[in-house]
C-alpha atoms as an extended CHARMM CRD file, in Angstrom:
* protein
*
        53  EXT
         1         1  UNK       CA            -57.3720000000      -84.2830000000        4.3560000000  PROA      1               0.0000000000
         2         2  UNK       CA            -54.0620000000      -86.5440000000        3.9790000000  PROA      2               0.0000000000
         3         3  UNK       CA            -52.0170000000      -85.0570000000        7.2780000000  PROA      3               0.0000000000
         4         4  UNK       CA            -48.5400000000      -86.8020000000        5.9580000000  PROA      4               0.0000000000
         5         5  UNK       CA            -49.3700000000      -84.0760000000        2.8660000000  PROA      5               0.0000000000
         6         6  UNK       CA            -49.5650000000      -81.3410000000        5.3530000000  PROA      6               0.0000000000
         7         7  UNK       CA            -46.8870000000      -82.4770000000        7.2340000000  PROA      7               0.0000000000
         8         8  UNK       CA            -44.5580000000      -82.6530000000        3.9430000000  PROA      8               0.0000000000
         9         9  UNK       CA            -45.8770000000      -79.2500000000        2.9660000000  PROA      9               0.0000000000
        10        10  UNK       CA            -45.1570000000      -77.6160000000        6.4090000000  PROA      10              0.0000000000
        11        11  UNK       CA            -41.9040000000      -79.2100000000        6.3530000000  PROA      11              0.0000000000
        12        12  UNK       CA            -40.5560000000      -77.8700000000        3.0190000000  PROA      12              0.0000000000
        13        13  UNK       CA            -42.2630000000      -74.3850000000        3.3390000000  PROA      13              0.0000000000
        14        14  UNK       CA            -40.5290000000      -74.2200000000        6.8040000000  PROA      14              0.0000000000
        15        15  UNK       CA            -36.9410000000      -75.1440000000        5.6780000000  PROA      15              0.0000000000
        16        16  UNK       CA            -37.2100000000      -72.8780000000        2.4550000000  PROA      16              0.0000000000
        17        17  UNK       CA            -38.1750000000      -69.7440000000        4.4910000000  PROA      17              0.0000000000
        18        18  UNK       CA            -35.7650000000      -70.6650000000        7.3260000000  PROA      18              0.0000000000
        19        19  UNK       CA            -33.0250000000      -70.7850000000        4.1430000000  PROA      19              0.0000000000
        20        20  UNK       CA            -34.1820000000      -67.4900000000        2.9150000000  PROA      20              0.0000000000
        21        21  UNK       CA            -33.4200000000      -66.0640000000        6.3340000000  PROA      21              0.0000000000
        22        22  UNK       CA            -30.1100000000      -67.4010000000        6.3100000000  PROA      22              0.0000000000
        23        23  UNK       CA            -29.3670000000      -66.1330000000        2.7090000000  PROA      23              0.0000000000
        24        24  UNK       CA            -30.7060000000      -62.7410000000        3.6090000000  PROA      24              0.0000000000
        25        25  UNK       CA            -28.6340000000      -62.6380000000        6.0400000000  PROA      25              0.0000000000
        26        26  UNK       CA            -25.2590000000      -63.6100000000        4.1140000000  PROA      26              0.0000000000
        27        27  UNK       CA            -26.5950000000      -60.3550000000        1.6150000000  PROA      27              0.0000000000
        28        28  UNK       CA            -27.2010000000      -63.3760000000       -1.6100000000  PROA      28              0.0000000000
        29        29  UNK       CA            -30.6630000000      -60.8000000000       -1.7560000000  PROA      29              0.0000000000
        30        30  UNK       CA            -32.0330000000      -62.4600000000       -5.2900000000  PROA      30              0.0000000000
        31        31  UNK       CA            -31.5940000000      -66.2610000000       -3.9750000000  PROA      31              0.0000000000
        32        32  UNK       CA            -33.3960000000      -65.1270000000       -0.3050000000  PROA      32              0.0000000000
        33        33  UNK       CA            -36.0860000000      -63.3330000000       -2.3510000000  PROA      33              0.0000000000
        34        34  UNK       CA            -36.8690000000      -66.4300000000       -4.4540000000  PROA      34              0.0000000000
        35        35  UNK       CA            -36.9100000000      -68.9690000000       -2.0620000000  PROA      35              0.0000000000
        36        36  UNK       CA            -39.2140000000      -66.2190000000       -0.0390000000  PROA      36              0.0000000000
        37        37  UNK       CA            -41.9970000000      -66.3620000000       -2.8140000000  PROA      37              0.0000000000
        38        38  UNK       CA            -41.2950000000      -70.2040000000       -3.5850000000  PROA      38              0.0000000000
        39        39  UNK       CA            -42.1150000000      -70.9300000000        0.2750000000  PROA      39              0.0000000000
        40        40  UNK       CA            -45.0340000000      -68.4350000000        0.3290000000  PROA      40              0.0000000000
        41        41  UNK       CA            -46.3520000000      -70.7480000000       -2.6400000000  PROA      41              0.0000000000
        42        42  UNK       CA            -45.6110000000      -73.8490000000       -1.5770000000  PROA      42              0.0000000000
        43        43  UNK       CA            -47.7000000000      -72.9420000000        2.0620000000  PROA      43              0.0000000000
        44        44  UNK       CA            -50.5290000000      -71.4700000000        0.2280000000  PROA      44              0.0000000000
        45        45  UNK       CA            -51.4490000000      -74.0470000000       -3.4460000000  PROA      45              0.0000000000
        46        46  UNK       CA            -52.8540000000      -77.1490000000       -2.9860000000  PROA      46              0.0000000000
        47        47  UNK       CA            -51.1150000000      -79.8690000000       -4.6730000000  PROA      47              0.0000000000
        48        48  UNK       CA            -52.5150000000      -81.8040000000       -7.5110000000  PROA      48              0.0000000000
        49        49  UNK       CA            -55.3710000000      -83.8830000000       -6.6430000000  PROA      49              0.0000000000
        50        50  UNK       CA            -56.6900000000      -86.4370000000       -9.0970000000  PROA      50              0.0000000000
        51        51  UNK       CA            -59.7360000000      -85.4630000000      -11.0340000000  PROA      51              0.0000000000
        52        52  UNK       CA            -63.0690000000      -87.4010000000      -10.0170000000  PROA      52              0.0000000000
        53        53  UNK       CA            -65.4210000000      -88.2540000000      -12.8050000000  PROA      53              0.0000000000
């Protein structure tokens, strides 16, 4: 497992949800929901990997 890859991922998932928050907050309900599910998915897929043959 490639930890700068994690790192990145728990970087980007952590300022997108933190932004959601914020957004939320400010009542912009649409942009906090999308960058909601687009953290949730960034946290949880794995990124492309090349295919071995």
């Amino acid at each position: 497992m490639n930890k700068s890859s994690n790192l990145y991922r728990d970087i980007v998932s952590g300022l997108l949800f933190v932004t959601g928050v914020f957004s939320f907050m400010s009542g912009e309900f649409v942009i906090s929901t999308l960058l909601f599910g687009v953290s949730s998915l960034t946290s949880n897929l794995e990124f492309a990997k090349p295919v071995r043959i």
